[in-house]
C-alpha positions as CSV (number, residue, x, y, z in Angstrom):
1,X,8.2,0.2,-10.4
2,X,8.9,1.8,-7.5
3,X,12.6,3.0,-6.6
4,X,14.9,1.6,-4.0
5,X,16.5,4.3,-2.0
6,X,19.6,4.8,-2.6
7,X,22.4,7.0,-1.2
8,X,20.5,10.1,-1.6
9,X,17.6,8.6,0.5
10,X,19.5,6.8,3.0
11,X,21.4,9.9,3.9
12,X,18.4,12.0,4.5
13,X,17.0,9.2,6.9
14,X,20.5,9.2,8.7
15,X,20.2,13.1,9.3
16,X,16.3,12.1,10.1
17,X,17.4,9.8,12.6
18,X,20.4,11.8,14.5
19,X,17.8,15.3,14.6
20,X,15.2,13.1,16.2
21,X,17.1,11.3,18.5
22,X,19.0,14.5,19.5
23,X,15.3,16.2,20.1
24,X,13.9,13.2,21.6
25,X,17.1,13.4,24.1
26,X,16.6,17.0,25.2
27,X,12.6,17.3,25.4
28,X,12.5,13.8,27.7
29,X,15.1,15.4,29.7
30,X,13.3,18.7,30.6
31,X,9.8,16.8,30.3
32,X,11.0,14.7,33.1
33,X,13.4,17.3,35.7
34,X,10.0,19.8,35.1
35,X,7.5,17.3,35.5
36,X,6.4,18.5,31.7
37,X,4.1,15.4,30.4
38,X,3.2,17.2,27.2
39,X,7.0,17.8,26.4
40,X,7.6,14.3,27.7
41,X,5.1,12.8,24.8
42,X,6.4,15.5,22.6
43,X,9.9,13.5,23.1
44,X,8.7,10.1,23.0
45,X,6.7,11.0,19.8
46,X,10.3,12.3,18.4
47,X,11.7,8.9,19.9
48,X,9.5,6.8,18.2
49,X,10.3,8.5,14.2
50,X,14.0,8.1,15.4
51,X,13.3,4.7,16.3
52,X,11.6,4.4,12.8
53,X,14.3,5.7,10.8
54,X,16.6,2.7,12.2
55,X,14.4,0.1,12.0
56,X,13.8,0.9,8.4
57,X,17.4,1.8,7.5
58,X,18.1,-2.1,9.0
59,X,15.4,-3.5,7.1
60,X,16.2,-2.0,3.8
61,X,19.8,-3.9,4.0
62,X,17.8,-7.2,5.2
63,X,15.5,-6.2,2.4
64,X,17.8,-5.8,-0.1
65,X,19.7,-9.3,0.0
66,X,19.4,-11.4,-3.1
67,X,17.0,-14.2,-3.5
68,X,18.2,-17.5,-1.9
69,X,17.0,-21.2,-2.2
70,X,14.7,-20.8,1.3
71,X,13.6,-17.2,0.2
72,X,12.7,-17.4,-3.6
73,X,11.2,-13.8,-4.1
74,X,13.6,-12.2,-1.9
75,X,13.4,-10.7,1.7
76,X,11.5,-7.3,0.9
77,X,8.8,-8.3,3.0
78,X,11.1,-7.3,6.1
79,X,10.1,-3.9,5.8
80,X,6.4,-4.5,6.4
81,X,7.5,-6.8,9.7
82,X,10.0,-4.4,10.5
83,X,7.0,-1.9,10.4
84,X,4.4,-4.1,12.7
85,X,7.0,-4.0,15.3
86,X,7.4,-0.1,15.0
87,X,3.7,0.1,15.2
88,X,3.6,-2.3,18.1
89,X,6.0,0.0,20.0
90,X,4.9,3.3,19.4
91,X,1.1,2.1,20.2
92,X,3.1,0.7,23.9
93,X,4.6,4.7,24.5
94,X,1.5,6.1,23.6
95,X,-0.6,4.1,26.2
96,X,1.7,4.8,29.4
97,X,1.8,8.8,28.0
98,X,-1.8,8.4,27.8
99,X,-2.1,7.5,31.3
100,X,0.4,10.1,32.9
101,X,-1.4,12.9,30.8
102,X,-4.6,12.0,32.9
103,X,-2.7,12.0,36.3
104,X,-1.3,15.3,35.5
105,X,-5.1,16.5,34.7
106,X,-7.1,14.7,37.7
107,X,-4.4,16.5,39.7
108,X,-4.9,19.8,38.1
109,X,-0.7,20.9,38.8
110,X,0.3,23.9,36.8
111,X,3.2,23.6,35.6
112,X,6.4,25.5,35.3
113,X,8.5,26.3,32.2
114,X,11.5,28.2,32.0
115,X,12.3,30.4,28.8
116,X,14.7,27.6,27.3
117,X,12.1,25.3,27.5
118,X,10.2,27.7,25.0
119,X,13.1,28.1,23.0
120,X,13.8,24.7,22.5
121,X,9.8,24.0,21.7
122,X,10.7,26.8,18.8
123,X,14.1,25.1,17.5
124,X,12.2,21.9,17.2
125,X,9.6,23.4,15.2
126,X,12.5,24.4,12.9
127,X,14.1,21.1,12.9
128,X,11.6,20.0,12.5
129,X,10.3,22.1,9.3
130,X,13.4,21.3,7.8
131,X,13.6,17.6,7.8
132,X,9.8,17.9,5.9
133,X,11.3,20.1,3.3
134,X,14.7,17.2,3.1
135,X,12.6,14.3,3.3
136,X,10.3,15.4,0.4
137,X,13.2,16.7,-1.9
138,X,14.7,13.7,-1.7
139,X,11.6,11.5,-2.1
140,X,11.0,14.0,-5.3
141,X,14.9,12.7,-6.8
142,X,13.8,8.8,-5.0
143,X,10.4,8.7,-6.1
144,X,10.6,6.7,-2.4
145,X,6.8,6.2,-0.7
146,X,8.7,6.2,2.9
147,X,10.2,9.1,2.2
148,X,7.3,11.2,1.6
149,X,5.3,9.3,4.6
150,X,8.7,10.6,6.3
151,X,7.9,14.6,5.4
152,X,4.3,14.2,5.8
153,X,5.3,12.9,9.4
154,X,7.9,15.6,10.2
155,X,4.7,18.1,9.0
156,X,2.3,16.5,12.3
157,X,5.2,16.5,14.6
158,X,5.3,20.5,14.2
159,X,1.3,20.8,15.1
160,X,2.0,18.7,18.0
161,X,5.0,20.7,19.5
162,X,3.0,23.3,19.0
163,X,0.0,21.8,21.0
164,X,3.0,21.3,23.4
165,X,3.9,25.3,23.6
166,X,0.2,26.4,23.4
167,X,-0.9,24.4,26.6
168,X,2.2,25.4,28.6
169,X,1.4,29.2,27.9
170,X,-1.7,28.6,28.8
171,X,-0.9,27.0,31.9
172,X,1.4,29.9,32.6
173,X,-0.7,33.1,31.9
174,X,-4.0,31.7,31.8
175,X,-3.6,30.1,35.1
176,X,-5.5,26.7,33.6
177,X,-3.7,23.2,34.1
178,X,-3.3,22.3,30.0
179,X,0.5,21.0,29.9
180,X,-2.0,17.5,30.6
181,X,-4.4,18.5,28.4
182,X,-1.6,18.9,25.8
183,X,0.3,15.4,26.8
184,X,-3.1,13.6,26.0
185,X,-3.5,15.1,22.8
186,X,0.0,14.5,22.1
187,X,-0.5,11.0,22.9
188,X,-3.4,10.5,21.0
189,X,-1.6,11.8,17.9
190,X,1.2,9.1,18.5
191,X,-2.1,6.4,18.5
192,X,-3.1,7.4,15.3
193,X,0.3,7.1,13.9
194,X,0.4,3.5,15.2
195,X,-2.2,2.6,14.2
196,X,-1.7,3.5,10.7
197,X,1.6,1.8,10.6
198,X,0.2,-1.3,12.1
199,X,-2.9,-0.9,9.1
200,X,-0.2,-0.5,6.2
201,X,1.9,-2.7,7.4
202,X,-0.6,-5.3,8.1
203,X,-2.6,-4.9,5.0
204,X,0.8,-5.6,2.7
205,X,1.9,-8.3,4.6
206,X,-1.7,-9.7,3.3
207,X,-1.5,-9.3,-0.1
208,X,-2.7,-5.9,-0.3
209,X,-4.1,-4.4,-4.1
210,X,-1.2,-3.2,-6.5
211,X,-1.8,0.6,-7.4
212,X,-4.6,0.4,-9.8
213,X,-1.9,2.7,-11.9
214,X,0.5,0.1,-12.2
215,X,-2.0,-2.2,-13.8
216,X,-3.1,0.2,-15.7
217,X,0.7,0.3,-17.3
218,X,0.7,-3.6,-17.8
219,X,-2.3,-3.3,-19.6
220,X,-1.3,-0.3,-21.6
221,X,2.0,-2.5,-22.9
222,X,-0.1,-5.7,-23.2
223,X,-2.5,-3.9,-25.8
224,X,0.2,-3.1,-27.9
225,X,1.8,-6.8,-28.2
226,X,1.6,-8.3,-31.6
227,X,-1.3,-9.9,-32.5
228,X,-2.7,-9.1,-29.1
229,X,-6.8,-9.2,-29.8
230,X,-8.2,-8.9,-25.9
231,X,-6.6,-9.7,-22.3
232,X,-8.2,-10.8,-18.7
233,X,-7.7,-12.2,-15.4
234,X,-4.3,-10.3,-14.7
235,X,-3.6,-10.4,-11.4
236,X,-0.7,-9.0,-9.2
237,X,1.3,-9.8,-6.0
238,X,3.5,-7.9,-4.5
239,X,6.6,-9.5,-2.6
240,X,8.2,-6.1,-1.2
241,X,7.8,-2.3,-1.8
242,X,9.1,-3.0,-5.6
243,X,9.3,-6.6,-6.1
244,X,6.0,-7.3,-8.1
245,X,4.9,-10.5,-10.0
246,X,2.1,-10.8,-12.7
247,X,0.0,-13.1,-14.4
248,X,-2.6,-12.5,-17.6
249,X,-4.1,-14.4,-20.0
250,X,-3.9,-13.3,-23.8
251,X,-6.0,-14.2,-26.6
252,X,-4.8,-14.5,-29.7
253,X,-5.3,-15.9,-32.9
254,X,-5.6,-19.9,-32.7
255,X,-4.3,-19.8,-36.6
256,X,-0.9,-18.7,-35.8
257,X,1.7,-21.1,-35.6
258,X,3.1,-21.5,-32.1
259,X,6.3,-20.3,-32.0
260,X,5.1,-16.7,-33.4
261,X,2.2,-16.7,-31.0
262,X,5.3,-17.7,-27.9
263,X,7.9,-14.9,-29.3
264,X,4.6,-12.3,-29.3
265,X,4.0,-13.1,-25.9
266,X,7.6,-13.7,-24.9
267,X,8.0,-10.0,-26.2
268,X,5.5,-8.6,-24.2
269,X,7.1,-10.3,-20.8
270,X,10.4,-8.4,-21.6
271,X,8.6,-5.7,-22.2
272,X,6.8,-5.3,-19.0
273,X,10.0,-5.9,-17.1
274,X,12.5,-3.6,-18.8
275,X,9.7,-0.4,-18.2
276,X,7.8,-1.2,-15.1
277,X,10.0,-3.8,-13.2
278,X,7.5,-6.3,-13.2
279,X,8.0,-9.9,-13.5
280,X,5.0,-10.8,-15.8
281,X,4.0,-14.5,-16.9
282,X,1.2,-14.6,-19.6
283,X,-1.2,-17.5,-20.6
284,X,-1.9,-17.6,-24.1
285,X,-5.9,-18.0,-24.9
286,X,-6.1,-19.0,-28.1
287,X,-9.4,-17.9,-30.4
288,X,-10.7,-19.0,-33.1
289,X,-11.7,-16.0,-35.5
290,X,-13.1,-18.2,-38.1
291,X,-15.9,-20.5,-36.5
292,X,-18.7,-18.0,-37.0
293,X,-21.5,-19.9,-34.8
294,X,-19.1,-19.6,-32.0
295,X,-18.9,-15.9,-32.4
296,X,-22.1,-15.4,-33.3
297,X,-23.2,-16.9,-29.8
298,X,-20.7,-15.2,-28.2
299,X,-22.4,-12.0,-29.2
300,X,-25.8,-12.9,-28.3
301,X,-24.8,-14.1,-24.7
302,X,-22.7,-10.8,-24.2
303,X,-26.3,-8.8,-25.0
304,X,-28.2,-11.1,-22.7
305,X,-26.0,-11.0,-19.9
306,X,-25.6,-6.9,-19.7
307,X,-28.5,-6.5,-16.8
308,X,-27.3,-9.5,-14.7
309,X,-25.1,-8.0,-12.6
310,X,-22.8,-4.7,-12.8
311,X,-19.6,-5.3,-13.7
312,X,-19.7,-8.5,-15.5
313,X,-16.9,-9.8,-17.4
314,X,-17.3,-12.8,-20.2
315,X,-13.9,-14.2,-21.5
316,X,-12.4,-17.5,-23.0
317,X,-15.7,-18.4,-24.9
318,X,-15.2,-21.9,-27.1
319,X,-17.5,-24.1,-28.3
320,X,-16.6,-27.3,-28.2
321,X,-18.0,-29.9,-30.9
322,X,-18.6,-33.9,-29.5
323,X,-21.6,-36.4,-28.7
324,X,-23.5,-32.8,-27.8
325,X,-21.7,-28.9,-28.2
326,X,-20.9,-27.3,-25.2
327,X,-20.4,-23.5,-24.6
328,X,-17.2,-22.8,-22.4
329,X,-16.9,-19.4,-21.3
330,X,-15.5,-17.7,-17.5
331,X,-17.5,-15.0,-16.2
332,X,-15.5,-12.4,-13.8
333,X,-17.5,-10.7,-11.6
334,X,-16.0,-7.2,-9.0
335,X,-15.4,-8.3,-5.5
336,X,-18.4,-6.1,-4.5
337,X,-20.6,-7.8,-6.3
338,X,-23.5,-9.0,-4.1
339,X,-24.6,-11.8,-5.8
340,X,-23.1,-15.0,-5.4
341,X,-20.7,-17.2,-7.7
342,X,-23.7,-19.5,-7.9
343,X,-26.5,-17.1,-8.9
344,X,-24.2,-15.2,-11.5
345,X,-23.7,-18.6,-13.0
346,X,-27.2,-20.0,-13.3
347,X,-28.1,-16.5,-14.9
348,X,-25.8,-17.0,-17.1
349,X,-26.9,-20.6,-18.2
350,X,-30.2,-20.0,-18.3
351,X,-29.5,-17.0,-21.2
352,X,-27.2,-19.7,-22.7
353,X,-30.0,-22.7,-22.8
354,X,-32.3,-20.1,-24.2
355,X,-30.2,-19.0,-27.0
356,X,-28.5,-22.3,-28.3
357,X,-28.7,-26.1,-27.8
358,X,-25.3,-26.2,-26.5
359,X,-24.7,-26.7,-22.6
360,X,-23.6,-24.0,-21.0
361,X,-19.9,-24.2,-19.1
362,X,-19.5,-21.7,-16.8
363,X,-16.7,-20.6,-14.4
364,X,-17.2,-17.4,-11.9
365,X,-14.5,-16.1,-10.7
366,X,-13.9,-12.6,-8.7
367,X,-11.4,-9.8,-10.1
C-alpha cells in the first residue's frame, strides 16, 4: 500500500512551497524591470511547482476525509482533479511565455543583466539542489510517489535556470540575442511538465492499471490460503493514491464443507488487508477433484488450445450432466490480443466438439 504523507512529508512540501514562491517572486521581478523573458519563464516555472505544492497540500486534507454516505470509497480522487487543474494552468503560463520568447527573438534585443541577476540564477541552483536532496529523503522515510516526482522536478528546474544563465552570458559576451532563445526553451520545458501532469492525472482518473507489483503481492498471499488449489480473474481499482479494492475468484475443493471453505477465504481477505492495504473480495470457484472425465477433458482441451492465441487463459471448467453434458469453461485472453472474443471462442469449441460429445460453453473475457 502506498503511504499517506504524513508530518514528515507535509513539512517538506511546506518548505517546497515558501522556496519556490520566494524564487518565483524575485526572478518575475527582475525578468520583468530587465525585460529578461528567460528569467521571467524561469519564475513562472518556479510559480507553477509553488502553485503545485498548495494545490496538493489542499487536496490531501480534502483527500483525506472519511468515507460519507454520497462518497462511499472516500474523496482521494481529489488529488488527481486537483492535478488536471495544475496541469491546465501551467500548460496556460507556458503558452503566453511561449509567445513573448518569440517576440524577444524576431526582435533580436540583447539583453542586459546585472551581476545580481547572476547571483541569484546561482542561489537558485542551490535552492534549488537542496529541495531535490529534501524532497527525496523524505519520500525515502514516506515511501510518497509525489514526493519523489517532487525531487525529480526540483532536479529539471536546475537544467533550466541554467539554460537561463547560459543564454544571458551568451547574449552578453557573445553578442547573440539567446535570453529568447533560452525563454522558449524554458517554456517548452514547462509544456512537457503539463503535459505529463494532465497524462497522470487523466489516466488515474480513468481507472488506470494497479502496479503489476501490487498484484503480484495479492497473488503471492492468495497462493498460500488454505486449501487454495488455483486463482483468476483478479482485478483491481484504485479509488485514490492508496485506497485500492480487489476482486478474485478461488478454486477450491467442492468436498469441503462450506463454512471451512468461507473461513479459508475469509482468512485470506484479512490477510490482504492487514499487509498490503487492500480491500479484497474473493469468489469461491468450487472444483470437483473427483469426477475424472471432467478432468480428463479439461486436460485435453488445455493441449488443444496452446497454439490458438498467446496468452490464453482456461478457468472454471465443469461439466455439467442433463438431457445432453455440457462443457463450461471461461477463456481470458491479454488485452493485446488481436483476435476477437468471437474467433477465440469458436477455436475453442471447435477443439471441444472434436474431443467430446459435450457442448462446448464458452465465455471470453480480456485480463
Amino acid at each position: 500500500m502506498e503511504k499517506r504523507q504524513t508530518k514528515r512529508g507535509q513539512i517538506a512540501s511546506a518548505v517546497g512551497i515558501a522556496l519556490n514562491a520566494l524564487l518565483a517572486a524575485l526572478k518575475m521581478t527582475f525578468g520583468i524591470m530587465f525585460g529578461l523573458v528567460s528569467l521571467l519563464a524561469d519564475g513562472v516555472n518556479n510559480l507553477s511547482d509553488c502553485g503545485s505544492g498548495t494545490v496538493s497540500l489542499v487536496s490531501l486534507r480534502i483527500s483525506n476525509k472519511p468515507a460519507d454516505k454520497e462518497h462511499p470509497y472516500g474523496h482521494q480522487r481529489a488529488e488527481y482533479i486537483a492535478s488536471m487543474f495544475i496541469g491546465f494552468f501551467v500548460l496556460l503560463l507556458a503558452v503566453e511565455l511561449f509567445r513573448e520568447s518569440v517576440e524577444k527573438i524576431i526582435a533580436g534585443v540583447l539583453p542586459e543583466a546585472f551581476w545580481g541577476i547572476y547571483l541569484l540564477l546561482g542561489v537558485s541552483v542551490l535552492v534549488k539542489a537542496f529541495m531535490f536532496f529534501l524532497y527525496r529523503y523524505a519520500a525515502k522515510k514516506e515511501g510518497a510517489d509525489t514526493l519523489r516526482a517532487a525531487a525529480k522536478d526540483s532536479a529539471c528546474d536546475c537544467i533550466a535556470t541554467f539554460a537561463v544563465a547560459a543564454g544571458l552570458l551568451l547574449s552578453r559576451y557573445c553578442g547573440v540575442a539567446a535570453d529568447g532563445w533560452a525563454g522558449l526553451a524554458v517554456a517548452l520545458f514547462i509544456v512537457w511538465e503539463g503535459v505529463q501532469i494532465l497524462r497522470e492525472a487523466s489516466s488515474k482518473l480513468l481507472g488506470q492499471a494497479p502496479d503489476p507489483a501490487v498484484l503480484d503481492k495479492i497473488r503471492a498471499v492468495i497462493a498460500e490460503g488454505n486449501g487454495v488449489l488455483g486463482l483468476h480473474d483478479l482485478r483491481a481499482y484504485r479509488f485514490g493514491p492508496d485506497k485500492l479494492f480487489a476482486t478474485v475468484h478461488v478454486q477450491m475443493d467442492a468436498s469441503l464443507p462450506a463454512l471451512l471453505s468461507h473461513e479459508a477465504l475469509d482468512k485470506i481477505e484479512r490477510k490482504v488487508f492487514s499487509e498490503l492495504g487492500v480491500e479484497l473480495t474473493v469468489h469461491l470457484d468450487p472444483v470437483d477433484l473427483h469426477d475424472e472425465e471432467a478432468r480428463l477433458l479439461e486436460e485435453r482441451i488445455r493441449a488443444a488450445s496452446e497454439g490458438i492465441t498467446d496468452g490464453l487463459n482456461l478457468h472454471d471448467f465443469r461439466l455439467v450432466r442433463g438431457v445432453k453434458k455440457v462443457l463450461v469453461f471461461e477463456a481470458g485472453v491479454p488485452y493485446s490480443c488481436p483476435k476477437t472474443d468471437g474467433e477465440i471462442a469458436d477455436d475453442l469449441k471447435r477443439a471441444v466438439r472434436i474431443l467430446s460429445d459435450a457442448e462446448p460453453a464458452v465465455t471470453v473475457e480480456r485480463e
